[in-house]
DSSP file (Angstrom, degrees, kcal/mol; ACC not computed):
  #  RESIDUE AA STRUCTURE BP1 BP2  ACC     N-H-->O    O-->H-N    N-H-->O    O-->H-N    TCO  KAPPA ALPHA  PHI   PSI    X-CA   Y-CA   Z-CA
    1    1 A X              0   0    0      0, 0.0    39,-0.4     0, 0.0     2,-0.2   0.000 360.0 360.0 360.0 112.7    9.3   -9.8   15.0
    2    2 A X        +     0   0    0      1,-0.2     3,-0.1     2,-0.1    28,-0.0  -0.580 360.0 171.8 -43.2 118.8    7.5  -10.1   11.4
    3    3 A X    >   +     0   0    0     -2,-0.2     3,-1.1    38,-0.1     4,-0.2   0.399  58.1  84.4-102.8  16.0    7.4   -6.4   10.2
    4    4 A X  T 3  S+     0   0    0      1,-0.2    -2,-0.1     2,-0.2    -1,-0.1   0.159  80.9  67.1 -86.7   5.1    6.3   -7.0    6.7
    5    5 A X  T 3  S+     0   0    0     -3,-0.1    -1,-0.2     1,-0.1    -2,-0.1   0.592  97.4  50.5-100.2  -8.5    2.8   -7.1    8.0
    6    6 A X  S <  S+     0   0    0     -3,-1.1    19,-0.4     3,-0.0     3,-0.3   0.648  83.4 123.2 -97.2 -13.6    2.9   -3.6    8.9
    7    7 A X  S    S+     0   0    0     -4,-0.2    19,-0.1     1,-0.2     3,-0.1  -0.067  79.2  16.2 -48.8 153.3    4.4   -2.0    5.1
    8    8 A X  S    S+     0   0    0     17,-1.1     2,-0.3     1,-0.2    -1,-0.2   0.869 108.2  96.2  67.8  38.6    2.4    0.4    3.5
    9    9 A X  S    S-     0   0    0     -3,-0.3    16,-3.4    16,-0.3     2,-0.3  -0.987  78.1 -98.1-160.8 179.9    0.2    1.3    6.6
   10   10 A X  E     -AB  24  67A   0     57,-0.6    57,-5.7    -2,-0.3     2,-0.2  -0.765  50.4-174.0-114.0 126.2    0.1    4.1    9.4
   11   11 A X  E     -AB  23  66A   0     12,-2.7    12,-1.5    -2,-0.3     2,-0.4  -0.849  26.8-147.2-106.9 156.6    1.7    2.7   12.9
   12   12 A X  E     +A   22   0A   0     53,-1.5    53,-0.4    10,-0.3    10,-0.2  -0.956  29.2 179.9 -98.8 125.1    2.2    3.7   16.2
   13   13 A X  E     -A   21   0A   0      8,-0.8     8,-0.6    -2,-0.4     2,-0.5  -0.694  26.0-156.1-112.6 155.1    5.1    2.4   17.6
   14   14 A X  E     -AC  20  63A   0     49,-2.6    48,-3.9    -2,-0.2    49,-0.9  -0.981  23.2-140.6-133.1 129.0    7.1    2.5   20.9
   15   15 A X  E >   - C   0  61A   0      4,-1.4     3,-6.1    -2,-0.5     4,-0.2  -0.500  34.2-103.8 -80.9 154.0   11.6    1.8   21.0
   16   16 A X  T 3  S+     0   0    0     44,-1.0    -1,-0.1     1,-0.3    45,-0.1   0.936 123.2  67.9 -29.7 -38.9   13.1   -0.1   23.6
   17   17 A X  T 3  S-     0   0    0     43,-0.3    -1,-0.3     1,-0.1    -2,-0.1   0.588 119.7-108.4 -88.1  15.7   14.4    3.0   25.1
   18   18 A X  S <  S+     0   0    0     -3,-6.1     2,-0.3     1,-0.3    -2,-0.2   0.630  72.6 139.0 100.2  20.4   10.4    3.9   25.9
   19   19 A X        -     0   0    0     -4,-0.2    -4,-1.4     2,-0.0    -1,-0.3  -0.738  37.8-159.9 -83.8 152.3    9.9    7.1   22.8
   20   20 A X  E     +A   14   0A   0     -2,-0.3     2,-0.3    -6,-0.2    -6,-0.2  -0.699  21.1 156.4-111.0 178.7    6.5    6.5   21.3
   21   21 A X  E     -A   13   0A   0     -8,-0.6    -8,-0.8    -2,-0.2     2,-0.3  -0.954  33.1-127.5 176.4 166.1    5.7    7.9   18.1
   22   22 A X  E     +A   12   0A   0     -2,-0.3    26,-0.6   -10,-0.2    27,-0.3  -0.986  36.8 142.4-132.5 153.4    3.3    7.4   15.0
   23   23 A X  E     -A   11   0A   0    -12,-1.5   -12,-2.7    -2,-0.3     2,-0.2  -0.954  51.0 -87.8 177.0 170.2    4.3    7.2   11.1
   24   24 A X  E     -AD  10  45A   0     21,-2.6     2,-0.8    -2,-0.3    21,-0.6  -0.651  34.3-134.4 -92.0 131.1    3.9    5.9    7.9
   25   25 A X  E     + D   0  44A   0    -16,-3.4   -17,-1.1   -19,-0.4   -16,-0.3  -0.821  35.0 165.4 -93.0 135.1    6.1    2.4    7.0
   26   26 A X  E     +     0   0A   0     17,-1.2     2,-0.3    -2,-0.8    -1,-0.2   0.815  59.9  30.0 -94.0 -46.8    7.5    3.3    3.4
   27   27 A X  E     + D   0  43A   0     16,-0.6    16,-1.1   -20,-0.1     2,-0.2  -0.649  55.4 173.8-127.7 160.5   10.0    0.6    3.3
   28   28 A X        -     0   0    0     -2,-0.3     2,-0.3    14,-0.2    14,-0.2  -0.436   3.8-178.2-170.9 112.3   10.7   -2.9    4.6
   29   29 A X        -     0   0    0     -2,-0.2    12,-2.8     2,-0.0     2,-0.4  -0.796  27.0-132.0-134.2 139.6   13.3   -5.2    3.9
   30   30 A X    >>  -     0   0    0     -2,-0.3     3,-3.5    10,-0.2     4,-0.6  -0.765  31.1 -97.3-109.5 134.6   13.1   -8.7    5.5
   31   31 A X  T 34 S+     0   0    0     -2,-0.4     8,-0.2     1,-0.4     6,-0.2   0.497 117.3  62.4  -8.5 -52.0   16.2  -10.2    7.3
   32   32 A X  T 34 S+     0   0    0      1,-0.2    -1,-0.4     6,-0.1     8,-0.1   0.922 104.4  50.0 -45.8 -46.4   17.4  -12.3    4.8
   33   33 A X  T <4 S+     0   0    0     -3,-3.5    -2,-0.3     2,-0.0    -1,-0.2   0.692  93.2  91.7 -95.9 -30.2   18.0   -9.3    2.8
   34   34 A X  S  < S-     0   0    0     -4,-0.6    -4,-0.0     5,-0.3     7,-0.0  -0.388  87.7-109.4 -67.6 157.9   20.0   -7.1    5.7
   35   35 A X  S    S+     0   0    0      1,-0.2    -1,-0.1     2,-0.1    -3,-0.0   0.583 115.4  38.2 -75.0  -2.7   23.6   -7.4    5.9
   36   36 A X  S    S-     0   0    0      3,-0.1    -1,-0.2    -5,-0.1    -4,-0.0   0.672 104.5-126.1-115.2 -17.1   23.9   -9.5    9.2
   37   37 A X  S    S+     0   0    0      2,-0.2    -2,-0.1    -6,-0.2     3,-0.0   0.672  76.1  99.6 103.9   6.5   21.0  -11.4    8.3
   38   38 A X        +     0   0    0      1,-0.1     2,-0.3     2,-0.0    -6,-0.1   0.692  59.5  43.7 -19.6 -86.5   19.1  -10.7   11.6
   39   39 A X  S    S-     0   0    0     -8,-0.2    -5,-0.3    19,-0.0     2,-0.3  -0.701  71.5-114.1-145.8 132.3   16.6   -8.4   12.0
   40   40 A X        -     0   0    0    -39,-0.4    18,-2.4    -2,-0.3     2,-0.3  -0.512  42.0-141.1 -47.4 131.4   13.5   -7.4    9.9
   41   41 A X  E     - E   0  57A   0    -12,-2.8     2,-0.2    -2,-0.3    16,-0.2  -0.756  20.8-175.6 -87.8 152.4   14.1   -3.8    8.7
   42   42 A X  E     - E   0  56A   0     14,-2.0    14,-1.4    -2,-0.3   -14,-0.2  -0.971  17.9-153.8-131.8 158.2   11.6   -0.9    8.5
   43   43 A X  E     -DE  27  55A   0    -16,-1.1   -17,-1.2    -2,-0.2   -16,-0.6  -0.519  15.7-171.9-113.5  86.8   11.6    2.8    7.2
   44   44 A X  E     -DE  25  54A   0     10,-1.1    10,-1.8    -2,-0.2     2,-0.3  -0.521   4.6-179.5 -74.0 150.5    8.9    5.1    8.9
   45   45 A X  E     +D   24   0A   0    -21,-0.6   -21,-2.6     8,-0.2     3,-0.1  -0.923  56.3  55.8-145.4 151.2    8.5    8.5    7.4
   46   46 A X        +     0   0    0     -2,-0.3     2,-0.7     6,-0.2     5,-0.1   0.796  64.9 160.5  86.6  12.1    6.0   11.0    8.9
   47   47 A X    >   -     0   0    0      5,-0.3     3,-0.6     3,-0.1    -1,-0.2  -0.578  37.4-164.5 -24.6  67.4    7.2   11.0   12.0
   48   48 A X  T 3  S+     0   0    0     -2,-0.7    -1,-0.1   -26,-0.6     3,-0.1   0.842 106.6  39.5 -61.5 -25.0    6.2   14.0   14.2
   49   49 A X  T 3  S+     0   0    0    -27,-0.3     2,-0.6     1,-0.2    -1,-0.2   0.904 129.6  45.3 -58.8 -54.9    9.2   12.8   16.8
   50   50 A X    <   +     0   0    0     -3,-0.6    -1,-0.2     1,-0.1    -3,-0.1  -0.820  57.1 172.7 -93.9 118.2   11.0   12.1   13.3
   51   51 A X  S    S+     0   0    0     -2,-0.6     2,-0.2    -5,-0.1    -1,-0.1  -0.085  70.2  58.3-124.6  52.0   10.7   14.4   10.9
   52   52 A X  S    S-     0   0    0     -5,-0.2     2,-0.8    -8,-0.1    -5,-0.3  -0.833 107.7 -64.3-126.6 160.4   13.2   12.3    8.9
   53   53 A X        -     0   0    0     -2,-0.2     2,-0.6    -8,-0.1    -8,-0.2  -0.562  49.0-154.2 -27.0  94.0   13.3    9.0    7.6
   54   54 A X  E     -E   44   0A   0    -10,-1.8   -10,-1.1    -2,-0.8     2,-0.2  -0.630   8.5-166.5 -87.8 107.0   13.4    6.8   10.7
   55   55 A X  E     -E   43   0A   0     -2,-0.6     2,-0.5   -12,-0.3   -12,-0.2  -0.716  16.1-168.7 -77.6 147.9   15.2    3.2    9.8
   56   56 A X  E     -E   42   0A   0    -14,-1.4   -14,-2.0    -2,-0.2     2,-0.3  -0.994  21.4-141.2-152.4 142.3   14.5    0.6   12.6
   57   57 A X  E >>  -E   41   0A   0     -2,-0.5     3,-4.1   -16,-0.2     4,-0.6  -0.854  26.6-121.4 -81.5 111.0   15.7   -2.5   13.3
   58   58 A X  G >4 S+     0   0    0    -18,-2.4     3,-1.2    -2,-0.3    -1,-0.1   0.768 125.3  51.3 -11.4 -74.8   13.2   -5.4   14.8
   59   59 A X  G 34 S+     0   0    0      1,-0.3    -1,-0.3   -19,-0.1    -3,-0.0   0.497 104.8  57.5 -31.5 -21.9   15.6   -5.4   17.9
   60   60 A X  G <4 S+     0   0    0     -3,-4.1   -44,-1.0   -45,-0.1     2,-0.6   0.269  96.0  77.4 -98.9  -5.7   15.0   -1.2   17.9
   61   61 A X  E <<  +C   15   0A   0     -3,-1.2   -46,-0.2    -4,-0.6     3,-0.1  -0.912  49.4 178.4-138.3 112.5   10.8   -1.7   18.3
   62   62 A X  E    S-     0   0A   0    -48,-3.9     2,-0.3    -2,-0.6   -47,-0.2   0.893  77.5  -0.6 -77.1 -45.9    9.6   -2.5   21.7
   63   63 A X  E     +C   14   0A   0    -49,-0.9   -49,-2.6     2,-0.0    -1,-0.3  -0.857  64.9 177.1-141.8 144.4    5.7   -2.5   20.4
   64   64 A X        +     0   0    0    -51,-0.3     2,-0.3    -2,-0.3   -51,-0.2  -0.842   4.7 167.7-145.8 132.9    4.0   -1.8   16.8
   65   65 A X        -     0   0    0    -53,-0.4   -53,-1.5    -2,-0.3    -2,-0.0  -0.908  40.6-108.1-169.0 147.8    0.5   -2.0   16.0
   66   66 A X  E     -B   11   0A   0     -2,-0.3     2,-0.3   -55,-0.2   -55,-0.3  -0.359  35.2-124.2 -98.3 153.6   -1.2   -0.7   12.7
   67   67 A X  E      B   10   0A   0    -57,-5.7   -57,-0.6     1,-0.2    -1,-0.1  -0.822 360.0 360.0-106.3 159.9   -3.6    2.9   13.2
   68   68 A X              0   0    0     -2,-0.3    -1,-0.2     0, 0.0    -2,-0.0   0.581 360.0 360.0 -56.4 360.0   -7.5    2.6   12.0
């Protein structure tokens, strides 16, 4: 899963284990750049579920899609 198409913009997203949520992606660091060399990274922040910095793993994101 690309997630570099989603930096900088407001998602809603649902994890594997079926929470939904909406938030801002702040960060995004592309597979090459993770330590197993995997997975796209993301960070959402603005979470109402999260009210932390949420990091997520491609593998971690069931669905993503950007809000108007």
């Amino acid at each position: 899963m690309n997630l570099g198409k989603y930096y900088e913009k407001n998602v809603e997203f649902t994890l594997v284990d079926g929470v939904t949520s909406t938030g801002f992606v702040w960060d995004y660091t592309p597979a090459i750049d993770t330590p197993d060399e995997i997975c796209d990274e993301i960070v959402i922040t603005g979470s109402p579920k999260f009210p932390w910095n949420l990091n997520l793993r491609a593998d971690e994101i069931k669905e993503i899609h950007t809000l108007e």
